[in-house]
C-alpha positions in Angstrom: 7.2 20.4 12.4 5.6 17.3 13.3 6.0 14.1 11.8 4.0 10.4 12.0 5.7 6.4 11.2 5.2 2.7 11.7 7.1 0.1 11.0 7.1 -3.5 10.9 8.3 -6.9 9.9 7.0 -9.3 6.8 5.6 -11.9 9.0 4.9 -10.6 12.0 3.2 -6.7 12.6 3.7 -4.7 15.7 2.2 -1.1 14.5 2.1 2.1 16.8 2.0 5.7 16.0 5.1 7.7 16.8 4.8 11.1 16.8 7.9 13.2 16.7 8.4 17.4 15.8 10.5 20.1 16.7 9.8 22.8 19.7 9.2 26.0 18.0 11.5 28.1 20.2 14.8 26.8 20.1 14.7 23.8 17.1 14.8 21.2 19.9 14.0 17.8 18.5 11.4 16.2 20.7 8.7 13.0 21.3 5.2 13.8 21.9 1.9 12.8 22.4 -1.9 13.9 21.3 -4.9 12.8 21.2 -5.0 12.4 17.3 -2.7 9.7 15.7 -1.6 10.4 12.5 -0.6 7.1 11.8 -4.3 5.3 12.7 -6.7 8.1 12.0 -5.6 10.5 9.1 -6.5 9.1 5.8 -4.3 10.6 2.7 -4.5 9.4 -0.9 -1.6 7.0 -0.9 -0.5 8.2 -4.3 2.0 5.8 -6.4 2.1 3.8 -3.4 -1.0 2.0 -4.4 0.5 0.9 -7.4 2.1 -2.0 -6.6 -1.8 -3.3 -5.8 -2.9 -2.6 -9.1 -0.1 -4.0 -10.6 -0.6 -7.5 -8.5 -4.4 -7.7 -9.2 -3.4 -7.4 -13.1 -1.4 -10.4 -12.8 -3.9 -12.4 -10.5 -6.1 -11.5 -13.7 -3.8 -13.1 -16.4 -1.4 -10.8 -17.0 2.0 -10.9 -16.5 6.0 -8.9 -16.5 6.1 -9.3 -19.7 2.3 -8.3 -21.3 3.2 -5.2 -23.3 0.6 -2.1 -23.0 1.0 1.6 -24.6 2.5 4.6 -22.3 0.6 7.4 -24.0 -2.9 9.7 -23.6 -5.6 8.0 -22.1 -8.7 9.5 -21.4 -11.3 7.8 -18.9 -15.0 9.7 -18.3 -13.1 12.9 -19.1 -10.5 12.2 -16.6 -6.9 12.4 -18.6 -4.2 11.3 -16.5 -0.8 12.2 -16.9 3.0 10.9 -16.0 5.1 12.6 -13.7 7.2 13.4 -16.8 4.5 14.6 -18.9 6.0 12.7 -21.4 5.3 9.0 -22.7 7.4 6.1 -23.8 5.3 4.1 -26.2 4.7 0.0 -25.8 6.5 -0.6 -22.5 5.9 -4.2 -20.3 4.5 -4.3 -17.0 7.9 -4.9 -15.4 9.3 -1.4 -17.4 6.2 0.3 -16.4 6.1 -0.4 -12.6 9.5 -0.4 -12.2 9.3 3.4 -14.0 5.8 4.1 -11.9 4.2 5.4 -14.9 0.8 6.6 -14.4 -1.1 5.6 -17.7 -0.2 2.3 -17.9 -0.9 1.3 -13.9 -4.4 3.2 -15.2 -4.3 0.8 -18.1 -4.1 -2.2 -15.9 -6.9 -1.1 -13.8 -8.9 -0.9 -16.5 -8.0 -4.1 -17.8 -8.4 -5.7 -14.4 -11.6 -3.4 -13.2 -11.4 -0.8 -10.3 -13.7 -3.2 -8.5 -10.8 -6.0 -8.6 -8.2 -3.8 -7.3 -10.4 -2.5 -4.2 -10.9 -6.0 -3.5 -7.2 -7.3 -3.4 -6.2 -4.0 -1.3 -8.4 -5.0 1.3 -7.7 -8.4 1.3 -4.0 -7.5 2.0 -5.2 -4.9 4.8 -6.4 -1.9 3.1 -9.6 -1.5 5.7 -10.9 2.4 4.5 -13.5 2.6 2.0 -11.8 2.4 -1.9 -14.2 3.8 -4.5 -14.1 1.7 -7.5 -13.0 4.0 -10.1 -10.8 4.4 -12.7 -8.2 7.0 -10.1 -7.9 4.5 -8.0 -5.3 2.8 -9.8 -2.8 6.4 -8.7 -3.9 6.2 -5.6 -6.9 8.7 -5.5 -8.7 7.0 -2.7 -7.6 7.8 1.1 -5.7 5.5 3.5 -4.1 5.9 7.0 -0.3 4.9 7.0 -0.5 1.9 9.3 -2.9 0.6 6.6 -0.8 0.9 4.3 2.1 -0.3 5.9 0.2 -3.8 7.1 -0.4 -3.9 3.1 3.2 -4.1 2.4 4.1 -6.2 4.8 1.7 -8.7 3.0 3.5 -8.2 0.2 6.4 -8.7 1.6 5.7 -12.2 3.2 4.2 -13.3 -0.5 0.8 -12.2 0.2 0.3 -13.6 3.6 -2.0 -11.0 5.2 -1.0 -9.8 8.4 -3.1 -7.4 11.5 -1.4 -4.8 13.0 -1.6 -4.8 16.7 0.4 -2.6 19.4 0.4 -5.1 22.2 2.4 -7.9 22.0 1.3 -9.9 25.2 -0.7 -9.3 28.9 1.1 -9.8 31.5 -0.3 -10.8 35.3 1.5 -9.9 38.3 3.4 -13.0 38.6 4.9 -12.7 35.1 3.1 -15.4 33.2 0.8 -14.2 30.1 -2.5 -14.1 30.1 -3.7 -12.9 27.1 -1.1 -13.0 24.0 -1.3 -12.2 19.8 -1.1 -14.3 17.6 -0.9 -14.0 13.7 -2.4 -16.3 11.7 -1.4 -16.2 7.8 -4.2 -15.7 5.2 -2.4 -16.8 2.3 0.2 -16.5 -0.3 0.7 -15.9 -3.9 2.8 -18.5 -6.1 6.0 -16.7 -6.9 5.0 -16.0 -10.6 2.4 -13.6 -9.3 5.0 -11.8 -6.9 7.8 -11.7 -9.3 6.9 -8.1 -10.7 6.9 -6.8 -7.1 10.1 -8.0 -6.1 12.1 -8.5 -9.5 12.0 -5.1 -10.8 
């Protein structure tokens, strides 16, 4: 069993792949290290962990907690999605929906918004891999590494301040002083109306 995280603070991002597993023998736990890093290089759909990108992009285009859209069939190009629940609740607001994670009304949104307008804002928050504008994208259909992902919630949770992942904190030369050193620079950040939904659930 192997395994692959990051981790990181709001304002600051110091991302590394750590891999961890379990010897197949005796059940061991144990650290170790190859050539492929799960954490940089595999890309997986990130699933309802995209939503909270669709969701912000619906409110940077007008909508907001409260706007009211139907949880029931939709039907895009043939493509039905469908809640974890297969069930529906009817006229729900963004704040029920996302705070539910039901998948027809983050589709909704994206519609509303345009796939195109979601891809964008992922980006902009540190979503580097190729996003296809289309309508799945709003459930996550389009493939991500985890350190991606995790640098694009820790713009969200420095209110949209984008932030770059980095492993190496500072260089240091034999006599202790730094010679080369990161530093972040904040992009930008969202007025708190926009990053209510995210954080007032």
């Amino acid at each position: 069993m192997r395994g692959q995280g990051t981790a990181c603070g709001p304002r600051s991002l110091g991302g590394a792949g750590t891999g961890w597993g379990r010897d197949g023998h005796d059940g061991r736990a144990l650290l170790w290290k190859q050539q492929y890093n799960r954490a940089t290089q595999a890309r997986r759909q990130p699933g309802s962990a995209f939503k909270p990108f669709v969701y912000l992009a619906g409110l940077e285009a007008g909508l907001s907690p409260e706007t009211v859209l139907v949880d029931g069939p939709v039907t895009i190009d043939g493509w039905t999605p469908q809640n974890f629940s297969q069930g529906y609740a009817g006229p729900v607001s963004l704040r029920q929906a996302f705070s539910r994670s039901l998948n027809t009304v983050a589709v909704r949104v994206s519609q509303q918004t345009g796939p195109a307008a979601v891809a964008a804002l992922a980006k902009r928050l540190g979503i580097e891999s190729p996003m296809m504008p289309v309508p799945s994208i709003a459930l996550g259909a389009s493939g991500t590494s985890l350190l991606e992902l995790t640098a694009g919630y820790a713009a969200l949770a420095s209110g949209g301040e984008k932030v770059r992942p980095y492993a190496i904190i500072e260089i240091q030369n034999r006599q202790g002083r730094c010679c080369i050193g990161i530093s972040q620079k904040p992009a930008h950040g969202w007025p708190a109306p926009i990053m209510w939904l995210l954080w007032y659930r």
